[in-house]
mmCIF file of the N, C-alpha and C atoms, coordinates in Angstrom:
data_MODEL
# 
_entry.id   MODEL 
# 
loop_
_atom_site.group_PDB 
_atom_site.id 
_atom_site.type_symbol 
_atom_site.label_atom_id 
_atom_site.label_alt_id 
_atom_site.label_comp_id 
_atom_site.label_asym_id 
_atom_site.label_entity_id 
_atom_site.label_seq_id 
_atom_site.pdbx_PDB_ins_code 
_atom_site.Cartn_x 
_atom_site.Cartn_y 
_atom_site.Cartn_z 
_atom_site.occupancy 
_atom_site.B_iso_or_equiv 
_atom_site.pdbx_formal_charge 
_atom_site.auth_seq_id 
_atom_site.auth_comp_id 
_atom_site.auth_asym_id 
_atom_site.auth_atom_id 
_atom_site.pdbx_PDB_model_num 
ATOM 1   N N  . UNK A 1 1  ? 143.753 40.326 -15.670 1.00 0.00 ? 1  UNK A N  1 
ATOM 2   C CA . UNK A 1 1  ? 144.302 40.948 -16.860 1.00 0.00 ? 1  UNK A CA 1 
ATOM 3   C C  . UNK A 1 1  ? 145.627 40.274 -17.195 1.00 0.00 ? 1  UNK A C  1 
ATOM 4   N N  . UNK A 1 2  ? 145.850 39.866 -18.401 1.00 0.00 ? 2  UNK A N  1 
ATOM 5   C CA . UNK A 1 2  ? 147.345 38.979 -19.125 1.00 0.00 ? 2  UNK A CA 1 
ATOM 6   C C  . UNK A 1 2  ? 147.696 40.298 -19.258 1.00 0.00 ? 2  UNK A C  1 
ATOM 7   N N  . UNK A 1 3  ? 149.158 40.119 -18.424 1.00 0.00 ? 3  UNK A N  1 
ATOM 8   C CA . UNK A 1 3  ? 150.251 40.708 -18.843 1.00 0.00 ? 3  UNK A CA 1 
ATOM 9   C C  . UNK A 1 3  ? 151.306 40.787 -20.296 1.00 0.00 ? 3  UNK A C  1 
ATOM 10  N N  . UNK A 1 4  ? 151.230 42.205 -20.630 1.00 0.00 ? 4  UNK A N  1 
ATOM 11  C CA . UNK A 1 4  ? 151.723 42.130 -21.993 1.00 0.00 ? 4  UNK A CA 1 
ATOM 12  C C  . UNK A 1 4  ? 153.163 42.116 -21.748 1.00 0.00 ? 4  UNK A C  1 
ATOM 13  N N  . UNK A 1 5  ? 154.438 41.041 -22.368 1.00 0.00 ? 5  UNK A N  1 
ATOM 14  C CA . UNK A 1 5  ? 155.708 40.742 -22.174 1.00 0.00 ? 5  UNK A CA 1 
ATOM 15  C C  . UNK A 1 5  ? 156.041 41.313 -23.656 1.00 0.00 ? 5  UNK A C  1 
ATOM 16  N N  . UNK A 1 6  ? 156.807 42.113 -23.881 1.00 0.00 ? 6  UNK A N  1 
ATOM 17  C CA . UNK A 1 6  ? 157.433 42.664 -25.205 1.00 0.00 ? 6  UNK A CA 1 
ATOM 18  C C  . UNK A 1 6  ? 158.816 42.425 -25.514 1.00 0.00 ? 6  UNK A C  1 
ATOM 19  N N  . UNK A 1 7  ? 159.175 42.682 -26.402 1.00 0.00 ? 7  UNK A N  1 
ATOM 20  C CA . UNK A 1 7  ? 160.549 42.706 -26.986 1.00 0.00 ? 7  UNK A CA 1 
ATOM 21  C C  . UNK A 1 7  ? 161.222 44.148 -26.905 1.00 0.00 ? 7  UNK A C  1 
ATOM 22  N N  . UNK A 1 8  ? 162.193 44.321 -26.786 1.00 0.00 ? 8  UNK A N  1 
ATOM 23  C CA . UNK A 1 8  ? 163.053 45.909 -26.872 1.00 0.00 ? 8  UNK A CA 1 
ATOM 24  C C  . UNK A 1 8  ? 162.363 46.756 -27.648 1.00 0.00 ? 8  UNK A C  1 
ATOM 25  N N  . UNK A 1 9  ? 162.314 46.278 -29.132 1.00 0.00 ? 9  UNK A N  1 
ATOM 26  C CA . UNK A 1 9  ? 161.992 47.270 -30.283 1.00 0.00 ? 9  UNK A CA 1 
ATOM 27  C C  . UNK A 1 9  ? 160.261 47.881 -29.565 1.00 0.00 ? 9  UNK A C  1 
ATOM 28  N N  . UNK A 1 10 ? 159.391 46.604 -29.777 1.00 0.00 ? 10 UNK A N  1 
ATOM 29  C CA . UNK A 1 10 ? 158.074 46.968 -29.434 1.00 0.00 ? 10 UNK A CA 1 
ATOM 30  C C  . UNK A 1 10 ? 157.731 47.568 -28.091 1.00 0.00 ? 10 UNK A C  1 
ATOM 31  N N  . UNK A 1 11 ? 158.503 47.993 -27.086 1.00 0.00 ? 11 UNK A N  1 
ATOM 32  C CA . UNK A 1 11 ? 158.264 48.607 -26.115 1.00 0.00 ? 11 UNK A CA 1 
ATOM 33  C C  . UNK A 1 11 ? 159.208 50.048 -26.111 1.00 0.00 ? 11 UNK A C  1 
ATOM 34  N N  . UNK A 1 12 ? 160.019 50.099 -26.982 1.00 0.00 ? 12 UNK A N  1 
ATOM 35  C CA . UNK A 1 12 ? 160.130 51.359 -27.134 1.00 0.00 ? 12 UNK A CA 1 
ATOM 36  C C  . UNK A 1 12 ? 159.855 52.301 -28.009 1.00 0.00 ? 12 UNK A C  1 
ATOM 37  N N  . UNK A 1 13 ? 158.877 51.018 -28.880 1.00 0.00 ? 13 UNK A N  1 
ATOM 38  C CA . UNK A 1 13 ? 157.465 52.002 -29.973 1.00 0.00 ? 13 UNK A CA 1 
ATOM 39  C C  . UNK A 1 13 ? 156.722 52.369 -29.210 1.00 0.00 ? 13 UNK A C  1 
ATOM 40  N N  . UNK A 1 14 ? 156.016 51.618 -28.565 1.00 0.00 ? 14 UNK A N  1 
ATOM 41  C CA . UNK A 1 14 ? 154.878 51.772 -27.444 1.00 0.00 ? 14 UNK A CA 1 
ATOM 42  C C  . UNK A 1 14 ? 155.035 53.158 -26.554 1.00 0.00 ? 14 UNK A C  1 
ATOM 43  N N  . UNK A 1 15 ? 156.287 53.713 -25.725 1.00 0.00 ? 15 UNK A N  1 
ATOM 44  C CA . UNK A 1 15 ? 156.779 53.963 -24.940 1.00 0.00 ? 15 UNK A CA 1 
ATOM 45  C C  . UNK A 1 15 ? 156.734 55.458 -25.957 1.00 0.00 ? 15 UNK A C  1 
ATOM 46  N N  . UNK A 1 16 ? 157.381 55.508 -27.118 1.00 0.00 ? 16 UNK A N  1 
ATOM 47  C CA . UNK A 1 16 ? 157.860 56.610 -28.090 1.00 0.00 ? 16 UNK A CA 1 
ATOM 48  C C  . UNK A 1 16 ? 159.365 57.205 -27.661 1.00 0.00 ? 16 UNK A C  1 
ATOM 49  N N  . UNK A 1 17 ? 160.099 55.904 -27.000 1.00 0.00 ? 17 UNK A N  1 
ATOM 50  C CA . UNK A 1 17 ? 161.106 56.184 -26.692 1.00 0.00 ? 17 UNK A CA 1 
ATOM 51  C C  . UNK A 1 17 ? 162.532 55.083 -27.463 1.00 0.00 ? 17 UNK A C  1 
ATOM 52  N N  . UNK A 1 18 ? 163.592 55.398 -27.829 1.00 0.00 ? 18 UNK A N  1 
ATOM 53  C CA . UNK A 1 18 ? 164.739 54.436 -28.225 1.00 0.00 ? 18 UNK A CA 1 
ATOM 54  C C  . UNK A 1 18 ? 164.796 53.391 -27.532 1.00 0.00 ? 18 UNK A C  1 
ATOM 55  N N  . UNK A 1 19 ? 165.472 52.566 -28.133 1.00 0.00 ? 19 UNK A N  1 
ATOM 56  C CA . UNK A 1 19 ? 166.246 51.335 -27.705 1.00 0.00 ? 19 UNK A CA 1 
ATOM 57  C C  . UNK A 1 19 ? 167.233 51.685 -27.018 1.00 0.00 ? 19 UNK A C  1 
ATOM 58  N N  . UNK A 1 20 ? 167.921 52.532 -27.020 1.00 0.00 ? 20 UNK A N  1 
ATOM 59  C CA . UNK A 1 20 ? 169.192 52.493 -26.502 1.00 0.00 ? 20 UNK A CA 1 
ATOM 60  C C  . UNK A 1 20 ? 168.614 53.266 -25.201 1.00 0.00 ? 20 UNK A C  1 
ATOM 61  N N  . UNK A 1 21 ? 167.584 54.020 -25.295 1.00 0.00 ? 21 UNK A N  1 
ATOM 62  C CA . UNK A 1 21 ? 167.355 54.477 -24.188 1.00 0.00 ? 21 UNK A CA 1 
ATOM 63  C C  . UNK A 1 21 ? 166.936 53.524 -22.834 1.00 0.00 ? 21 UNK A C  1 
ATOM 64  N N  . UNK A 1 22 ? 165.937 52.473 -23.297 1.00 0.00 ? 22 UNK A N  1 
ATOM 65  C CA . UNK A 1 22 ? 165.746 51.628 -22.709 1.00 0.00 ? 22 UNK A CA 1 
ATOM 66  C C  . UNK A 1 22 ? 167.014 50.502 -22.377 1.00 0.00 ? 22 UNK A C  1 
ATOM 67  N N  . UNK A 1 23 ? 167.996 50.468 -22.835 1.00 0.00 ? 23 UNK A N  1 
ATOM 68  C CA . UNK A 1 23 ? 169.235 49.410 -22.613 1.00 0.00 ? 23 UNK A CA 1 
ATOM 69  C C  . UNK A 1 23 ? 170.184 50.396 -21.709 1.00 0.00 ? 23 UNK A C  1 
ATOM 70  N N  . UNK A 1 24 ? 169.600 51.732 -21.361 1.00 0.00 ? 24 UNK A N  1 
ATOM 71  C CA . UNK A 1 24 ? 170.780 52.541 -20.686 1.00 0.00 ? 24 UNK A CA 1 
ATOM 72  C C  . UNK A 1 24 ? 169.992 52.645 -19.624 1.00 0.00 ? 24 UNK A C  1 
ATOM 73  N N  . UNK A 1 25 ? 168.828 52.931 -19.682 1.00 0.00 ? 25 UNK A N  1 
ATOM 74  C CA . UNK A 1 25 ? 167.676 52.662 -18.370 1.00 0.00 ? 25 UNK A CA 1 
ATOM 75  C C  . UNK A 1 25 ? 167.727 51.542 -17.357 1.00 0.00 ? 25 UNK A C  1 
ATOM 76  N N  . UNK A 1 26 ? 168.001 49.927 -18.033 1.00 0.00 ? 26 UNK A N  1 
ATOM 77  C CA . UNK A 1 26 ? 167.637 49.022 -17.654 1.00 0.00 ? 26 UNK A CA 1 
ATOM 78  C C  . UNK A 1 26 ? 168.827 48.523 -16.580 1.00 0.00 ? 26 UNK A C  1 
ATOM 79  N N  . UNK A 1 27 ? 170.343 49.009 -17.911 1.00 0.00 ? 27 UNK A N  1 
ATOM 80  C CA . UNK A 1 27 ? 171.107 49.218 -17.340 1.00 0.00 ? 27 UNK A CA 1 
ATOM 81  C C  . UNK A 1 27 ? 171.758 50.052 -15.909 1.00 0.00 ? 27 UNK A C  1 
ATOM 82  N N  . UNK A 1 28 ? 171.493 51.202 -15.655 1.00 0.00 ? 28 UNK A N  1 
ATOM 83  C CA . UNK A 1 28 ? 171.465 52.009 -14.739 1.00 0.00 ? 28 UNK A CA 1 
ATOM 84  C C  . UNK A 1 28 ? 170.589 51.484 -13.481 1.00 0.00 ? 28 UNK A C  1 
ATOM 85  N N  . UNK A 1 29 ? 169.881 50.476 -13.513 1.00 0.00 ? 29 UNK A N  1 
ATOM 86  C CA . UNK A 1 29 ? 168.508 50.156 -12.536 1.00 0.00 ? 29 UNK A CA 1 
ATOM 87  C C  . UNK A 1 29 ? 167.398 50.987 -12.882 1.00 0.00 ? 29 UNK A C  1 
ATOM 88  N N  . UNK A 1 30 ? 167.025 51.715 -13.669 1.00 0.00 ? 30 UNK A N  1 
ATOM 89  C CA . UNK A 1 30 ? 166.363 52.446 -13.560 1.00 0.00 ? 30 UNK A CA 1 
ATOM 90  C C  . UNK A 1 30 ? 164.381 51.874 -13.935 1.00 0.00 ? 30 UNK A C  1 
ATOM 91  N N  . UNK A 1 31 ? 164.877 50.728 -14.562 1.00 0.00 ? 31 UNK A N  1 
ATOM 92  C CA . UNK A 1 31 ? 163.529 49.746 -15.176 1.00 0.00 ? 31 UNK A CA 1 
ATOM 93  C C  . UNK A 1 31 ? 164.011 48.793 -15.021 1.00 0.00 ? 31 UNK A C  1 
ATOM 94  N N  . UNK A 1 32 ? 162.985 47.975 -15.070 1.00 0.00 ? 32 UNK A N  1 
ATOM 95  C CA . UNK A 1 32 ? 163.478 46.209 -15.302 1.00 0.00 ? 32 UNK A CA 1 
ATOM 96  C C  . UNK A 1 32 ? 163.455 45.659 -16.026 1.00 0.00 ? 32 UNK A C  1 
ATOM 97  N N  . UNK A 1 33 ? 163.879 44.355 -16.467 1.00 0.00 ? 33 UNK A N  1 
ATOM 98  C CA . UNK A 1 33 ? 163.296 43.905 -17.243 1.00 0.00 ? 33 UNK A CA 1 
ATOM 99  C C  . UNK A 1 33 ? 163.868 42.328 -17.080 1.00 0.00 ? 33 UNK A C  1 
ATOM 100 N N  . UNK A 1 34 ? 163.104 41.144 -17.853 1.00 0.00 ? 34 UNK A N  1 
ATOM 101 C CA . UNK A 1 34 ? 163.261 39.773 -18.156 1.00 0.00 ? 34 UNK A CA 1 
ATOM 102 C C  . UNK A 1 34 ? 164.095 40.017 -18.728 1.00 0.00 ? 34 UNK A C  1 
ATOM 103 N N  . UNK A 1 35 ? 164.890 38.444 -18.873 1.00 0.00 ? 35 UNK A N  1 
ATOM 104 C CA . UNK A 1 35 ? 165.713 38.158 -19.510 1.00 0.00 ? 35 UNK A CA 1 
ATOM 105 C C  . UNK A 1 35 ? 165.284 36.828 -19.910 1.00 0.00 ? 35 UNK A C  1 
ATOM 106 N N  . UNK A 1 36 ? 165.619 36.674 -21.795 1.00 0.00 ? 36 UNK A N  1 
ATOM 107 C CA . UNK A 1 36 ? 165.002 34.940 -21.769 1.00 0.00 ? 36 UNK A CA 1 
ATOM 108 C C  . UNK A 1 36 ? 166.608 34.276 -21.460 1.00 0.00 ? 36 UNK A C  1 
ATOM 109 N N  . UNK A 1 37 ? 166.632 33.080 -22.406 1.00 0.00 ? 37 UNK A N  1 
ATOM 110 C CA . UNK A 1 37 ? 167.729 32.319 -22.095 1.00 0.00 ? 37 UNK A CA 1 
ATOM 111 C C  . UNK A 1 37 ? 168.568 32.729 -22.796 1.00 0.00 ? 37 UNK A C  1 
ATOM 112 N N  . UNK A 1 38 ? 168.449 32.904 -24.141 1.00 0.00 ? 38 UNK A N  1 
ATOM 113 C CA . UNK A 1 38 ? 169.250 34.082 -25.021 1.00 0.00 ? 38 UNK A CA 1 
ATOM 114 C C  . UNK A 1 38 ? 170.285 34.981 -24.627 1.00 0.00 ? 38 UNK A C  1 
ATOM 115 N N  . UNK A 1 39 ? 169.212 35.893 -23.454 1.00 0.00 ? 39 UNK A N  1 
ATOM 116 C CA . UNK A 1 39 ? 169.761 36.802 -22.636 1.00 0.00 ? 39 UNK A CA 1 
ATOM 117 C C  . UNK A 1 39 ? 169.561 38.326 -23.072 1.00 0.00 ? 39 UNK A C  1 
ATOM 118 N N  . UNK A 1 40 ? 168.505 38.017 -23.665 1.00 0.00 ? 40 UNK A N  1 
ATOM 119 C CA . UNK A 1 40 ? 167.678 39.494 -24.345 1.00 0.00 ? 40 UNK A CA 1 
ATOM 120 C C  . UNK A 1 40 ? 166.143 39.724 -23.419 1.00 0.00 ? 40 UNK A C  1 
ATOM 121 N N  . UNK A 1 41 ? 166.051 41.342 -23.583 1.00 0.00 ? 41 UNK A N  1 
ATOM 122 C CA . UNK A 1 41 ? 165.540 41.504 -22.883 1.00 0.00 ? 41 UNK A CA 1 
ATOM 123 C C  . UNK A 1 41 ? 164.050 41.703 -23.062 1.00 0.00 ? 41 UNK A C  1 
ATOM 124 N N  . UNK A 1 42 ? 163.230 41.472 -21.731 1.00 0.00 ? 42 UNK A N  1 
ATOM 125 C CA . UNK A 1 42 ? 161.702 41.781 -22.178 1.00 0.00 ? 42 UNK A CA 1 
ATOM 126 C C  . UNK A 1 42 ? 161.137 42.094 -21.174 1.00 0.00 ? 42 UNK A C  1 
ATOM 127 N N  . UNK A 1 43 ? 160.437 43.045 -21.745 1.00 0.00 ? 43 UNK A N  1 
ATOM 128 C CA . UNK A 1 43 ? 160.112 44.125 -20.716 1.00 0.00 ? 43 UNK A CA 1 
ATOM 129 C C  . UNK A 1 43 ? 158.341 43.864 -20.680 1.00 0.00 ? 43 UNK A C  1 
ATOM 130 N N  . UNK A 1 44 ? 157.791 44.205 -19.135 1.00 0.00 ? 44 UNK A N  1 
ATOM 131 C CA . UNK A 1 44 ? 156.306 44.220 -18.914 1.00 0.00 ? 44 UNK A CA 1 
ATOM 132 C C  . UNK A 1 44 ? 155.536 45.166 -18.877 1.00 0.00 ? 44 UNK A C  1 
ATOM 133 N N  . UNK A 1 45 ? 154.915 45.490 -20.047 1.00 0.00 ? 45 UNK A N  1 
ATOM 134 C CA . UNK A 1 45 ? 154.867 47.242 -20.815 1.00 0.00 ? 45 UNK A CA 1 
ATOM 135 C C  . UNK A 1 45 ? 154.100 47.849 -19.451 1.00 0.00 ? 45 UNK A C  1 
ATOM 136 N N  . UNK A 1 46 ? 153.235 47.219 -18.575 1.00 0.00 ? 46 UNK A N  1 
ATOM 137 C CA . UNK A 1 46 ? 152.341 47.913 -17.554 1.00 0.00 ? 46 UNK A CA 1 
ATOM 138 C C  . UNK A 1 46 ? 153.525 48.187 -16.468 1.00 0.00 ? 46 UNK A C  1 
ATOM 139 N N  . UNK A 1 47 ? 154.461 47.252 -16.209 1.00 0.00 ? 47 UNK A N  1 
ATOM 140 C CA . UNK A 1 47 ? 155.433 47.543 -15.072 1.00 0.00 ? 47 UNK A CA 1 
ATOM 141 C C  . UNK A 1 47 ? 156.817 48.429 -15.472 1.00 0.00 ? 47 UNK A C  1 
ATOM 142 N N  . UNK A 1 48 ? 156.580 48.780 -16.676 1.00 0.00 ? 48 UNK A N  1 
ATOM 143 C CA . UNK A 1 48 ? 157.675 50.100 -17.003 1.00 0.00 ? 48 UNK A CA 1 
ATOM 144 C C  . UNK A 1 48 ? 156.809 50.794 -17.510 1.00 0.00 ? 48 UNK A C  1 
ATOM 145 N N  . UNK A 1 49 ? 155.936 51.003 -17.527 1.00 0.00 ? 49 UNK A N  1 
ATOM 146 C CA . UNK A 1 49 ? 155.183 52.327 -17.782 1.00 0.00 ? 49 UNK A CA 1 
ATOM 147 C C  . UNK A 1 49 ? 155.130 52.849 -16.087 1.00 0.00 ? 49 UNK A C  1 
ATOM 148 N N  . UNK A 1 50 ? 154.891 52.395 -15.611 1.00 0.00 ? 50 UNK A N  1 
ATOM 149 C CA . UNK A 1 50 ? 154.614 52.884 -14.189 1.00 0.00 ? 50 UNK A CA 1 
ATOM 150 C C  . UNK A 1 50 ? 155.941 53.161 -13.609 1.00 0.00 ? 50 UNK A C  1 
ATOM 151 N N  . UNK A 1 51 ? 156.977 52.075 -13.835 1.00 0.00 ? 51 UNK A N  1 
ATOM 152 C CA . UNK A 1 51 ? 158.666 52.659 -13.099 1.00 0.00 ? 51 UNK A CA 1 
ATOM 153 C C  . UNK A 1 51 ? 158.559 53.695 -13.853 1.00 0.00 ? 51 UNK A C  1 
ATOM 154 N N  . UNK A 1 52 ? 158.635 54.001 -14.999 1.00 0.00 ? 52 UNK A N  1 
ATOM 155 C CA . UNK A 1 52 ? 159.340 55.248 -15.895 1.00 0.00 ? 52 UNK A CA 1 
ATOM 156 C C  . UNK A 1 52 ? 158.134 56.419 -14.933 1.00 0.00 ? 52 UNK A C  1 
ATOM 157 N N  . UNK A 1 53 ? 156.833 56.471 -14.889 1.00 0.00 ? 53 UNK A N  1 
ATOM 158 C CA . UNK A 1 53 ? 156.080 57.156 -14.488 1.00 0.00 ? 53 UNK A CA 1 
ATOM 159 C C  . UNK A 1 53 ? 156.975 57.863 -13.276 1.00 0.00 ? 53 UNK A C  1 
ATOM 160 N N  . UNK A 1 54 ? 156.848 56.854 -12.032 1.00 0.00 ? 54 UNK A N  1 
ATOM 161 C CA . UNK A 1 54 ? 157.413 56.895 -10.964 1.00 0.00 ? 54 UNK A CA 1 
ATOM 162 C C  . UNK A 1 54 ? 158.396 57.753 -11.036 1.00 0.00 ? 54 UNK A C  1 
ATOM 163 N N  . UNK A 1 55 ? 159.641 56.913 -11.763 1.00 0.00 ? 55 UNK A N  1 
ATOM 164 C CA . UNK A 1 55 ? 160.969 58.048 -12.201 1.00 0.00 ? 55 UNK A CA 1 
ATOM 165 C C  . UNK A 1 55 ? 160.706 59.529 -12.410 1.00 0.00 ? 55 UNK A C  1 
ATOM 166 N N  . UNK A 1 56 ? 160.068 59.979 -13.548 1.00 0.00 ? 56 UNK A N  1 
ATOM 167 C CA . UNK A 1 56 ? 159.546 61.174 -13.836 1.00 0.00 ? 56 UNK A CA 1 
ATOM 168 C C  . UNK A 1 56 ? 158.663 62.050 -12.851 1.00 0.00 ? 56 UNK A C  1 
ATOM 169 N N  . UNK A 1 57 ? 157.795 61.107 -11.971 1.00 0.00 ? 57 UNK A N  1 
ATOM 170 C CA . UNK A 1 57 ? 157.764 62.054 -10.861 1.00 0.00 ? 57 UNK A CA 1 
ATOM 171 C C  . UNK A 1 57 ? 158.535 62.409 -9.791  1.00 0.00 ? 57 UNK A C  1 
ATOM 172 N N  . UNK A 1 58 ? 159.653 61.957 -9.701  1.00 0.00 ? 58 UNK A N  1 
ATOM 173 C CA . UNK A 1 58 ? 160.996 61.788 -8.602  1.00 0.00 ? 58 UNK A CA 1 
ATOM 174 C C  . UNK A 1 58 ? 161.567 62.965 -9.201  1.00 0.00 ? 58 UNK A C  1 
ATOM 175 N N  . UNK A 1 59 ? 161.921 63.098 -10.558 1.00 0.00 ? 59 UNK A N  1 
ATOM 176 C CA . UNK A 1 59 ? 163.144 63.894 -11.225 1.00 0.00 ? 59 UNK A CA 1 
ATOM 177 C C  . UNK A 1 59 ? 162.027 65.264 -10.999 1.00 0.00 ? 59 UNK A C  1 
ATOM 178 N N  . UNK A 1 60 ? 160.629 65.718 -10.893 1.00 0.00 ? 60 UNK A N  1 
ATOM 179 C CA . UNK A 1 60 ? 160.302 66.651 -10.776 1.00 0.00 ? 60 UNK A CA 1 
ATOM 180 C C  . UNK A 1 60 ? 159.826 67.086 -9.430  1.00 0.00 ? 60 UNK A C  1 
ATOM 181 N N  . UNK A 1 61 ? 159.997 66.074 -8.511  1.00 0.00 ? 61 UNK A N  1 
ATOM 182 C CA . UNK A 1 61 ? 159.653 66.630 -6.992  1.00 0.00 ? 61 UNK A CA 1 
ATOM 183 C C  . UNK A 1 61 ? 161.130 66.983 -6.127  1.00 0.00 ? 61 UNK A C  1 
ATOM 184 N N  . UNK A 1 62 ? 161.979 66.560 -6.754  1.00 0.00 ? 62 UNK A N  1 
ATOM 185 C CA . UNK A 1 62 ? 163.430 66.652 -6.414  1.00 0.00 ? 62 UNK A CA 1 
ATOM 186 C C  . UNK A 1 62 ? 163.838 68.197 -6.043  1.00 0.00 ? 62 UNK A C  1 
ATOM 187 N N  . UNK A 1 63 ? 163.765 68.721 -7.344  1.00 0.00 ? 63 UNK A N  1 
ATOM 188 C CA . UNK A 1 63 ? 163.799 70.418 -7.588  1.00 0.00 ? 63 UNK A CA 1 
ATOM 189 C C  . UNK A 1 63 ? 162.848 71.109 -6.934  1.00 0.00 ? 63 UNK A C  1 
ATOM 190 N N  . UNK A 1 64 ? 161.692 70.868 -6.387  1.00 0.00 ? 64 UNK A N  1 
ATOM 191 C CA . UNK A 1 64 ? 160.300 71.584 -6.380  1.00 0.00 ? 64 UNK A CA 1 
ATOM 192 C C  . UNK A 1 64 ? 160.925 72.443 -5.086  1.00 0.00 ? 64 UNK A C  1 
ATOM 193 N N  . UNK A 1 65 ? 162.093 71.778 -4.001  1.00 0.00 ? 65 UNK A N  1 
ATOM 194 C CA . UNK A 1 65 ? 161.932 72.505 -2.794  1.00 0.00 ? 65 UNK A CA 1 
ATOM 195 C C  . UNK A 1 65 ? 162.929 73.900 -3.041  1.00 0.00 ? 65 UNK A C  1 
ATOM 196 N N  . UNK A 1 66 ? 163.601 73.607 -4.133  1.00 0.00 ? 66 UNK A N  1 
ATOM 197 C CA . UNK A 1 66 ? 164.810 74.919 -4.170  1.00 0.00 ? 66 UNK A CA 1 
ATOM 198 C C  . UNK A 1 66 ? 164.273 76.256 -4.005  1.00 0.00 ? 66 UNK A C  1 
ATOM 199 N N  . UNK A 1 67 ? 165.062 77.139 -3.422  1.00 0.00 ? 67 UNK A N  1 
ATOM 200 C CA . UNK A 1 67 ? 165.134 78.144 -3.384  1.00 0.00 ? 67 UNK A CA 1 
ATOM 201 C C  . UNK A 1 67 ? 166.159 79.604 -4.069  1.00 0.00 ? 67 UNK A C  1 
ATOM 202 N N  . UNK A 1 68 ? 165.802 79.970 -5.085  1.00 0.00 ? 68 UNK A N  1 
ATOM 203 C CA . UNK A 1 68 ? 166.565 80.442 -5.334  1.00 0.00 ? 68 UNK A CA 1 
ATOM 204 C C  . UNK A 1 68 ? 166.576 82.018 -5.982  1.00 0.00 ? 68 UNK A C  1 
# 
């Protein structure tokens, strides 16, 4: 399977999420992403769909043990 390599805008259509969200994500470590020579970024829509996945199941197993 070819890996789909995107641009900012088109992966955070894809995603249904901002740009800035993704530049504060990428920033933080939280996703990855390429960089060309430019120094803009591009992201591998199958390998941040799955970090972001990942993430989102972390932020909800985190809480699951509280007691309160």
């Amino acid at each position: 399977m070819e890996r789909k390599i995107v641009n900012i805008s088109t992966a955070a259509r894809e995603l249904g999420v901002s740009e800035q969200a993704l530049r504060a994500w990428h920033n933080a470590g939280v996703i990855t992403a390429l960089r060309t020579p430019g120094n803009h970024r591009r992201f591998d829509l199958e390998l941040l769909r799955r970090q972001l996945n990942m993430e989102t199941q972390n932020e909800h197993t985190e809480g699951s043990g509280r007691i309160e």
